[in-house]
N, C-alpha and C positions, 0 to 999 in steps of 0.2 A: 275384498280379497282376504284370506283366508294367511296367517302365517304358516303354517305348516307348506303352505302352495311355495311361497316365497321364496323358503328355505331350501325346498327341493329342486326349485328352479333354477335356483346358482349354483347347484353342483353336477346335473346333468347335463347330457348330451342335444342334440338339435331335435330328437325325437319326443325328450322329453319337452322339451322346450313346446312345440306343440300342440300338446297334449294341453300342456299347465295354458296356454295360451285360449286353448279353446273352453277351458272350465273357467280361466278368469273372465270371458269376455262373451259368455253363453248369450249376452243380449244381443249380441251380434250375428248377423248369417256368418256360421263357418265357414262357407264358400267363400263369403269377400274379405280373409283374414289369411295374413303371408308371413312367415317367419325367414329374415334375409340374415344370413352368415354374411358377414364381411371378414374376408381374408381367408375363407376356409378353401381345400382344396376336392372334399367330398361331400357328406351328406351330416358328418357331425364335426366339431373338435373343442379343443381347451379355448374358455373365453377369458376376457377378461371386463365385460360390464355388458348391460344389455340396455334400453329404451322402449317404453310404449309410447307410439306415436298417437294423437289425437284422434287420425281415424281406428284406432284398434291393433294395425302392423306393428309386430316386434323387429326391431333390431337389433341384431346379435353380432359383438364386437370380439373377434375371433382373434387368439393369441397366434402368431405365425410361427413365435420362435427366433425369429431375425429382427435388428436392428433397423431403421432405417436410415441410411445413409447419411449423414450431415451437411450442411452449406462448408466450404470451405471460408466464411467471411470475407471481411473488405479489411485493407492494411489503409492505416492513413495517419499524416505525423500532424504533431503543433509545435507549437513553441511558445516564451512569452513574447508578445507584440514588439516589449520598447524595453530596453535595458539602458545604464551608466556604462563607462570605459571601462574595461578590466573585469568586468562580471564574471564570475561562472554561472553556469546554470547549465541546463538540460533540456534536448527536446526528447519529447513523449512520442514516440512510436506504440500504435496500439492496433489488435484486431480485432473485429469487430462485427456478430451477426453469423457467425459460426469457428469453427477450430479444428474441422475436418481434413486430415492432409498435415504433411509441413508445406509452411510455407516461409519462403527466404527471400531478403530483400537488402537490396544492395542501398548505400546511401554516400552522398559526397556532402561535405562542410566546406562552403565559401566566401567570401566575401569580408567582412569586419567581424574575424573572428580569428583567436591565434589560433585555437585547434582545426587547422584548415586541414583538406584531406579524404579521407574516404574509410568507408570498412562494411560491415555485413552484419545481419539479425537473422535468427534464426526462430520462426514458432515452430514449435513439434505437434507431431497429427496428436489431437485431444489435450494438449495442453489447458490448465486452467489459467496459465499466465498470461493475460490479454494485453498486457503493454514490458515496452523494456525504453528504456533509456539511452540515448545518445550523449554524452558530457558535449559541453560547448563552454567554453571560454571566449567574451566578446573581445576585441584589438583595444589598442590603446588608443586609434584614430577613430571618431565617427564615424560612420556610416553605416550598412546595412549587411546583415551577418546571414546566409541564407543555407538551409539545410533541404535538399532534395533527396526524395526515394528516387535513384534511378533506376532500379528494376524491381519488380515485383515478382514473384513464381511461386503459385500455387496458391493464388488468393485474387482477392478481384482489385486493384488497387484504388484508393480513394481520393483523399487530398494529399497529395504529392510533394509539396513546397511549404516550408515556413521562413518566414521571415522575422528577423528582428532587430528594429530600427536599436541604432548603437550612438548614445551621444551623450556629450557630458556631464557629469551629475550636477544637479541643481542643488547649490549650498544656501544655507541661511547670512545676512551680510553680516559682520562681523561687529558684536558690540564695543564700542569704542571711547576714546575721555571721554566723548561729548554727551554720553546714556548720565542720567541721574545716577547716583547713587545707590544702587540697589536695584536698579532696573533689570526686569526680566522680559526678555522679549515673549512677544504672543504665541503660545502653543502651535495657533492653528494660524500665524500670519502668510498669508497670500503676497507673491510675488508679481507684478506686473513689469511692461516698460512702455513708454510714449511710443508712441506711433510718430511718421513724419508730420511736419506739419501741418497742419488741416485737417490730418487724419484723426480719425475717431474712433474706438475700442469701447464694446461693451461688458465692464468691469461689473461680475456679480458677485458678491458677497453675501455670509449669511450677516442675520443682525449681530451684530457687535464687532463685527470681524476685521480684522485692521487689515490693508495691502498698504504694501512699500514701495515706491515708485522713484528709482533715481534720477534726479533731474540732469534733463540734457544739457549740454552747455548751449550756450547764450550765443545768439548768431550774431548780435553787436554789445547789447548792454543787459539787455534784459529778454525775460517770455513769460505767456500768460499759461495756467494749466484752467482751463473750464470741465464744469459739470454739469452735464444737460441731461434734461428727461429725456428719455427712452419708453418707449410701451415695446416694439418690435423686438429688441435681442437684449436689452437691460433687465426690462420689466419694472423700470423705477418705481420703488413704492409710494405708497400716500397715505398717511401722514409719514415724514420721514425729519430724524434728525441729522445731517451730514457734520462731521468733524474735521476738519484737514489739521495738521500742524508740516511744513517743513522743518526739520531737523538732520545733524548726522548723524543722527542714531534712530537707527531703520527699526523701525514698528512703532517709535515713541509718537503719542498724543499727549498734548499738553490744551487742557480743556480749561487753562486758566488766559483767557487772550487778552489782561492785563500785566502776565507776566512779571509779577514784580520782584519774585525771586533773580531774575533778569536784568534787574537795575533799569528796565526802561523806562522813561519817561511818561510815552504817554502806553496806546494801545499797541498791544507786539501783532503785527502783520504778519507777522508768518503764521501765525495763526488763524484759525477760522472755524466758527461753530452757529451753524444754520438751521433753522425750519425747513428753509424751501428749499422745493422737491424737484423744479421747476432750471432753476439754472445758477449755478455760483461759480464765480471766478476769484483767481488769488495771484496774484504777480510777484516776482522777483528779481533782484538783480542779481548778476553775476558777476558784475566788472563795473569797479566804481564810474558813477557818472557824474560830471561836474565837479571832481573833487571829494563827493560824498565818500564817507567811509563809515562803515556799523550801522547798528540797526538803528541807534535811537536818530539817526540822522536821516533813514528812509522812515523809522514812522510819520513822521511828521508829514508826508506825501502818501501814507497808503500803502508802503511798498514791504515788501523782504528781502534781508540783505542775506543771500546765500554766496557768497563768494568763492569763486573758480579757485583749486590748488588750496585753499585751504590746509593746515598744519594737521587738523583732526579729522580730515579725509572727504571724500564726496558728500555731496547731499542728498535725503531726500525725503521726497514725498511722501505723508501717512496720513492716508483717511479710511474712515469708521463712519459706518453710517447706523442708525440705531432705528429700526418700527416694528411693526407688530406683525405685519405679513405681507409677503408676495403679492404678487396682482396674480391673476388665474392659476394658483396654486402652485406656483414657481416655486423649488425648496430655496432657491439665491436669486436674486434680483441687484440691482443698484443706477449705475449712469453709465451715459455716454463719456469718456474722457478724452481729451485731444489738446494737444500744444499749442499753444498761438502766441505769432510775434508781440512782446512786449512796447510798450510805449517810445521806448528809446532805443 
């Protein structure tokens, strides 16, 4: 092809068009070679790009001059999922897949939210603004805070409803006497709670990661907490080292289970620090039995003396398990956990 051909071909007519077609493409029978206007309404007009097809036909992409019409898009809101009491925050109304038209859209606020009520959005035809804002303020009661489009006009409407669950914010437990000296609780410590009794929870952690687990009160004297493999919803690792300490001071491990900072005698039971991956158990009392009173009087049995009403507050449970990886590339894995009635 020739550039002089080229040149002259983008700035003529459909006759020329032709002509430069049938000199680019002389290997071909003229007879079987078609020059198609798309969009024209006579035999030339202003183009805006052209195509040669593989069998040899031009097509010629013809300026009209007019716009073509727009989708008028889809309206649909969100929200976030799950908020704390007293939140503010915002649901997102946005359009979407075109902006052709105004489109307006009515919307109500219900449910666990103080900005209850209703009011209207407005997009304007060719707007670039694809979303606006609703304000929401969650209630002071839990429950569920829910923002509807109730009408839509002049758009196709989408997702309609958002919701978002409203319930109380999850605090850290409060460091208290009973923390060491200088104790910092865990950055990243995990909050759990027992299940009923029998029942079982699969508690994953990553390595090194403490949770804090308050113990329930004592249904006479005592109760067991067990740690059992899991493969199904744990993903227990292998090789693994598990650490429990009970304490009242939530996240604390004490990886010393001679304790003798503690003044006790022999080994301090409330402690515990394991290889096995397989299954560990640790008991305590709550409510002196036979008389006994303090620890150094249950170690001498095995036990932990956690005592109900305590002066420096509830108690509880802190295990840390320490390996190397996951079982089938799980980013948190750990045990089964579950309460079980103690000996007494």
């Amino acid at each position: 092809m020739h550039p002089s051909f080229e040149r002259s071909l983008l700035r003529r007519t459909a006759v020329a068009f032709a002509a430069a077609a049938a000199i680019l493409l002389a290997a071909s029978p003229a007879s079987a070679l078609t020059v198609t206007l798309t969009g024209a309404t006579g035999s030339s007009c202003t183009y805006t790009g052209m195509t040669v097809q593989p069998d040899g036909n031009v097509n010629v992409a013809c300026d009209t001059g007019t716009v073509t019409p727009g989708a008028p898009g889809t309206i649909s809101v969100s929200a976030p999922a799950a908020l704390d009491l007293s939140t503010p925050t915002s649901a997102t109304v946005i359009r979407s897949g075109g902006n052709t038209g105004d489109a307006i859209v009515s919307y109500s606020v219900s449910g666990a939210c103080s900005t209850t009520g209703g009011g209207s959005l407005t997009f304007a035809n060719g707007s670039t603004t694809s979303s606006q804002a609703i304000p929401v303020t969650t209630a002071a009661t839990a429950g569920t805070c829910t923002i509807t489009l109730t009408s839509v006009t002049g758009a196709t409407p989408g997702t309609t409803v958002a919701n978002i669950t409203v319930s109380a914010p999850t605090t850290q437990p409060t460091i208290n006497a009973a923390c060491p000296a200088g104790f910092t609780q865990p950055a990243n410590m995990l909050q759990a709670n027992f299940q009923g009794l029998g029942q079982w929870w699969a508690q994953k952690n990553k390595s090194g990661q403490v949770v804090s687990i308050p113990l329930p009160s004592v249904a006479t004297y005592s109760k067991q907490a067990a740690f059992g493999e899991n493969i199904g919803a744990a993903y227990t690792p292998q090789p693994v080292t598990l650490e429990i300490t009970i304490s009242q001071c939530p996240g604390y491990i004490d990886v010393d289970t001679t304790n003798p900072s503690n003044t006790h005698p022999n080994n301090n039971y409330c402690n515990l620090k394991s290889p096995n991956g397989t299954y560990n158990q640790i008991t305590w009392f709550g409510k002196s039995f036979s008389g006994l009173v303090g620890q150094a009087a249950y170690n001498k049995y095995g036990y932990c003396w956690a005592p109900e009403g305590d002066s420096n507050g509830p108690w509880y449970l802190n295990a840390r398990w320490t390996f190397g990886s996951c079982p089938f590339g799980q980013l948190t894995c750990g045990f089964a956990i579950q309460q079980n009635l103690g000996p007494y």
